[in-house]
C-alpha positions as CSV (number, residue, x, y, z in Angstrom):
1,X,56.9,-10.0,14.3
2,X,54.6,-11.4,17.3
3,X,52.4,-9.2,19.3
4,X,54.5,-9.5,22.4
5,X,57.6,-8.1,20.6
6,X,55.9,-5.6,18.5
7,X,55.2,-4.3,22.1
8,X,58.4,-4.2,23.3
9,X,59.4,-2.3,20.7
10,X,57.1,0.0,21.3
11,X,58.0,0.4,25.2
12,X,62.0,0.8,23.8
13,X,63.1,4.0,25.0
14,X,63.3,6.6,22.2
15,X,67.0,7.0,22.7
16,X,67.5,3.6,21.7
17,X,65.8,3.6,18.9
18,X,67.5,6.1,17.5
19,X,70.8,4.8,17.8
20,X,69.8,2.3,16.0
21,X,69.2,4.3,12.6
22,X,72.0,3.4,10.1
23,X,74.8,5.9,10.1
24,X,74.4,6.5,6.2
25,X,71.1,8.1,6.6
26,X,73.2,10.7,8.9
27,X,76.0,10.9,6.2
28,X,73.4,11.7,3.3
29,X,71.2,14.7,5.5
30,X,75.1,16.2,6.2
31,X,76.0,16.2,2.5
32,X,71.9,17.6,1.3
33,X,72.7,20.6,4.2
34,X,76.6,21.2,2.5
35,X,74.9,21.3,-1.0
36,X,72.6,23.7,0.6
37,X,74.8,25.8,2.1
38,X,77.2,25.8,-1.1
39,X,75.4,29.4,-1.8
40,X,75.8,31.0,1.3
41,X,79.0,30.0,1.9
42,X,80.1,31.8,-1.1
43,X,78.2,35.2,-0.5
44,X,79.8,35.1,2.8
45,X,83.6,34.9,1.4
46,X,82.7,37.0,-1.1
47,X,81.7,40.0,0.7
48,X,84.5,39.9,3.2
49,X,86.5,40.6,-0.3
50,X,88.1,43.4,-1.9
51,X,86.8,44.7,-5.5
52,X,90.5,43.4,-6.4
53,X,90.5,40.2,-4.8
54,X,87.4,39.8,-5.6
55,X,88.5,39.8,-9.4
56,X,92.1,38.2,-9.1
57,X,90.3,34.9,-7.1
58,X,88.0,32.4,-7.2
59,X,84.8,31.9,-6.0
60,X,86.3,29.1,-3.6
61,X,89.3,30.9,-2.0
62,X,89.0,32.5,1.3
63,X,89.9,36.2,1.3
64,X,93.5,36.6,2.3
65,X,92.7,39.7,4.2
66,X,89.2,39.5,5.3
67,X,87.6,43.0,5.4
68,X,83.8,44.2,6.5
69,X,83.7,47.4,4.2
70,X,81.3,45.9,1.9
71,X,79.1,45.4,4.9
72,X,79.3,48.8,6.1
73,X,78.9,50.5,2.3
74,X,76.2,48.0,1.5
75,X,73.8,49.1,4.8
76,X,74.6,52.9,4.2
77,X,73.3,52.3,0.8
78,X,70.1,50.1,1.8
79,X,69.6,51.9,5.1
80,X,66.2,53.5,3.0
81,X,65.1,50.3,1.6
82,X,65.4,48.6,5.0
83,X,63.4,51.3,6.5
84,X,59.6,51.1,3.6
85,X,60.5,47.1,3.9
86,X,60.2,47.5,7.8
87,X,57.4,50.1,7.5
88,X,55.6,47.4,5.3
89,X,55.9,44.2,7.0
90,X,54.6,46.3,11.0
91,X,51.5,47.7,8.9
92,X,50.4,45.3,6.4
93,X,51.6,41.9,8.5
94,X,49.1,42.9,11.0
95,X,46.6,44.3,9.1
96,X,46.3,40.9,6.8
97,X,46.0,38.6,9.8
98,X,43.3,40.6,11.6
99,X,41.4,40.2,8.0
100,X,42.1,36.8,7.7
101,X,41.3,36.3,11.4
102,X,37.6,37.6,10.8
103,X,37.5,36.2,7.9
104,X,38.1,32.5,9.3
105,X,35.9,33.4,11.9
106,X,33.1,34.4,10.1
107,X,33.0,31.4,7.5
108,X,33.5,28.9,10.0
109,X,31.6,29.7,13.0
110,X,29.0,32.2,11.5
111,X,27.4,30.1,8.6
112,X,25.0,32.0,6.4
113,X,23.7,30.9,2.3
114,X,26.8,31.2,0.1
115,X,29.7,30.9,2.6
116,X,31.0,28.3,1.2
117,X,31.2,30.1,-2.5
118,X,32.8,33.4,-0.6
119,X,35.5,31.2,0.6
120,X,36.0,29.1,-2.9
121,X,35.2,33.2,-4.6
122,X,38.6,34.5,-1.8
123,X,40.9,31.1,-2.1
124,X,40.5,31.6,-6.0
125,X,42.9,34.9,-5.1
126,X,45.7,32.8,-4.6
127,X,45.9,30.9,-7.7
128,X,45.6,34.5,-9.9
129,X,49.5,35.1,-11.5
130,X,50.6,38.9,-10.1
131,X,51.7,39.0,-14.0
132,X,47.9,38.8,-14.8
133,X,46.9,41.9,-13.0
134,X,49.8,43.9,-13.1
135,X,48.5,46.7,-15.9
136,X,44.8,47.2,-14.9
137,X,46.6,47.3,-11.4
138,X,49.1,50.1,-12.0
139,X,45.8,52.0,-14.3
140,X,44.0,51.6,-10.5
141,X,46.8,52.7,-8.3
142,X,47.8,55.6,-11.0
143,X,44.0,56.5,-10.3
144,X,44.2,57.6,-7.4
145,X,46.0,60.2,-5.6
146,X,48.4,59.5,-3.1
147,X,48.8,55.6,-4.0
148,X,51.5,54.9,-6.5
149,X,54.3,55.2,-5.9
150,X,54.3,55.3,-2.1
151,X,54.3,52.9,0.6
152,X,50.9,53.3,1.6
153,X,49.9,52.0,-1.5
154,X,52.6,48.5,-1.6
155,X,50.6,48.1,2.0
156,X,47.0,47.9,0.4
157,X,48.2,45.4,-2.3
158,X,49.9,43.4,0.0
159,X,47.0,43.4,2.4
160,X,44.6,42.4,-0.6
161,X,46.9,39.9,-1.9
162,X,47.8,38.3,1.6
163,X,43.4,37.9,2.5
164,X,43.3,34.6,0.4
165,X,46.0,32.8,2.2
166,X,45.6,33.7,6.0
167,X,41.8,33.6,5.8
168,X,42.4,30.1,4.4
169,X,44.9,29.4,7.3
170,X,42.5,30.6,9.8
171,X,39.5,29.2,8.7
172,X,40.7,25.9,9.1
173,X,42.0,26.7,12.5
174,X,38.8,28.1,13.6
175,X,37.2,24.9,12.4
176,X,39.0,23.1,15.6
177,X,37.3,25.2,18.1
178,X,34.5,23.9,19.4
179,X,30.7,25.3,18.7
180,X,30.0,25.0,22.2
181,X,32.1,27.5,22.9
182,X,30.5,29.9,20.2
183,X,26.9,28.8,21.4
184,X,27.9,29.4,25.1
185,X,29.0,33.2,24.6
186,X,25.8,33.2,22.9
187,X,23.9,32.2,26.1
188,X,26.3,34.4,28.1
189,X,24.6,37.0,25.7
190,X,27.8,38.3,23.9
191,X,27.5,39.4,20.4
192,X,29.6,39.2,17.3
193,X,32.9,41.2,18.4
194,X,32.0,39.5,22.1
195,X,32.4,36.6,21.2
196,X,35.4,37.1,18.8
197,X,37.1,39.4,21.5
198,X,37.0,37.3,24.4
199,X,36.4,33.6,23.0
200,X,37.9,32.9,19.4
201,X,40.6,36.2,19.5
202,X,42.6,34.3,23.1
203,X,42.4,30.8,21.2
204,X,44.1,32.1,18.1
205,X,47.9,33.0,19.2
206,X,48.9,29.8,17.4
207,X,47.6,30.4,14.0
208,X,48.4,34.2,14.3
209,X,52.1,33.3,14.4
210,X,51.8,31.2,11.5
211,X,50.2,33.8,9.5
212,X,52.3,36.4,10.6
213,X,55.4,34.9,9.9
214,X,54.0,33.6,6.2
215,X,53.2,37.3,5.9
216,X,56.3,38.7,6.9
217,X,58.5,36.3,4.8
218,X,56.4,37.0,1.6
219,X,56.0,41.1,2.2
220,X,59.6,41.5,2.8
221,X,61.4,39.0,0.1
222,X,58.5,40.5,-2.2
223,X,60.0,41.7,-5.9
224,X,57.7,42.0,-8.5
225,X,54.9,44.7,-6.8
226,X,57.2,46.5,-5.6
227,X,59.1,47.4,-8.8
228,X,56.3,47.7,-11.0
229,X,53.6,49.7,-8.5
230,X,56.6,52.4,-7.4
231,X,58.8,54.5,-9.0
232,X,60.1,56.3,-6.5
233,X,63.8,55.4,-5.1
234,X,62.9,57.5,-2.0
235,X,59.7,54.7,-1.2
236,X,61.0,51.5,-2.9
237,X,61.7,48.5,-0.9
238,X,65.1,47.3,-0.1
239,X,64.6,44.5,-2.5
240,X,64.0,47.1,-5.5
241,X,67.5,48.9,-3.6
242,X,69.1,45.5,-3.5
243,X,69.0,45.1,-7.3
244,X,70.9,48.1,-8.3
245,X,73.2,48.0,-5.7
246,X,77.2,47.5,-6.3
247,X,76.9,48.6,-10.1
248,X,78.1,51.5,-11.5
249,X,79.9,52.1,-15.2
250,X,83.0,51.2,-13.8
251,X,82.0,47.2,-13.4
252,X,79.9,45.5,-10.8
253,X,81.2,45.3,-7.0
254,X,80.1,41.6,-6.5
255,X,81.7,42.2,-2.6
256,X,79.0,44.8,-2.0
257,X,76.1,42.9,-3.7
258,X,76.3,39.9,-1.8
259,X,77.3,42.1,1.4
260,X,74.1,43.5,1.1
261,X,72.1,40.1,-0.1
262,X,73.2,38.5,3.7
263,X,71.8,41.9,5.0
264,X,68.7,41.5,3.2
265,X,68.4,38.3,4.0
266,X,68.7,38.7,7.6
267,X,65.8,39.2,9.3
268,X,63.1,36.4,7.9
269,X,66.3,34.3,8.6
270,X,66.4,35.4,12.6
271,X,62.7,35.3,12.5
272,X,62.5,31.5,11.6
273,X,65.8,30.8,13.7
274,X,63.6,32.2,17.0
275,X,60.2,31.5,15.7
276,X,59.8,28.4,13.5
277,X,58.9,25.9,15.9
278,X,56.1,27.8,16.7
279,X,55.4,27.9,13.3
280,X,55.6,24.2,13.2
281,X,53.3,23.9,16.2
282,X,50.4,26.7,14.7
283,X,50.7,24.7,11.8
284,X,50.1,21.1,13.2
285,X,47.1,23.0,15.5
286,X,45.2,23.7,12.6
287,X,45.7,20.7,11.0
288,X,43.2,18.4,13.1
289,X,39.2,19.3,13.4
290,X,38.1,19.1,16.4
């Protein structure tokens, strides 16, 4: 291709050039999102069944008589789990980005000897298996009053766990802001928490949606903690109510469960629908040093 029509190319409108991509391309990204959607489509069906036609069916068949009582049985028996799981996510979500925030800020804009080992000592966090820590973790939580066993005590492990991953995400945001910037509140003769305040804390909206909505995704879908650190059905998570739900000695009420797996479900999936593009964008800003 010559120079002239390499540029030509380039000045093509993008419209054009993307009706020029082959219709099979199209074709196979429609029949990846079917396969995808495969699972949901069933757990929808399936919870606008009866127990009976539920049993007498397949998995395939659309309910003859489409009914939303497993929807309605299935919140009435989450409702407690939805409320700890929302308690978590407003305390600890916040909580772990304004550590991580300070933490970025602080190893990229405040360097001091062994920075760099404090940040390869936190990243090393996020590479330890929960299944590693899980006994001398219940001994520590059992040790003291008031933590296990209660939602105050799923918010400090989730805080802990969560430092690693958004000081890493903010740190590298942080790197993109200029010293000048720094070095001029320094002039201006603002201090630490000045300069954080009214400098680094208005630059950060970006990375704080990214963090928050990593945060939010992992506290509320979170399993594992919150089965083994609390054994109180009053306190547990809805995912700890979600996995006893619809069974009983009478058989399992597969309607309910997957009633109340949609429900569950629900809000990470509205807060990417409205949100991820920011994500995208917070993502993509801290991705390029300045």
């Amino acid at each position: 291709m010559s120079a002239s029509s390499a540029a030509l190319e380039a000045e093509r409108p993008v419209t054009a050039r993307r009706r020029s991509t082959p219709w099979w391309i199209y074709a196979v990204l429609v029949l990846f999102a079917l396969f995808f959607l495969m699972p949901i489509y069933v757990a929808l069906i399936t919870s606008l069944k009866s127990v009976t036609e539920v049993t007498h069916t397949g998995i395939w068949e659309f309910p003859a008589s489409p009914t939303f009582d497993n929807f309605s049985k299935a919140f009435s028996s989450l409702s407690r789990g939805f409320q700890n799981s929302f308690l978590l996510v407003l305390l600890g979500v916040p909580i772990s980005s304004m550590l991580g925030s300070l933490n970025g800020y602080v190893l990229s804009k405040w360097k001091f000897k062994g920075s760099n080992l404090i940040f390869t000592l936190i990243l090393f966090g996020m590479f330890i298996p929960y299944q590693s820590i899980l006994i001398p973790l219940v001994q520590f939580m059992q040790s003291i009053p008031g933590l296990y066993s209660s939602v105050p005590g799923l918010i400090l492990v989730h805080v802990i766990y969560g430092i690693p991953i958004t000081t890493l995400i903010f740190r590298n945001y942080y790197v993109g802001v200029p010293n000048e910037l720094v070095e001029s509140g320094t002039v201006d003769g603002a201090g630490f928490f000045g300069i954080y305040r009214n400098i680094i804390f208005p630059l950060s909206v970006p990375a704080f949606v990214v963090v928050m909505i990593w945060q939010f995704t992992a506290i509320w879908n979170e399993f594992l903690f919150a089965v083994t650190l609390n054994s109180n059905p009053a306190t547990q998570p809805v995912t700890v109510a979600l996995a006893g739900l619809g069974s009983s000695q009478a058989g399992t009420d597969f309607g309910m469960q997957m009633a109340g797996s949609l429900l569950t479900a629900l809000p990470p999936l509205v807060v990417y629908i409205f949100l991820g593009r920011y994500f995208i964008r917070g993502l993509l800003a801290g991705s390029v040093k300045g």
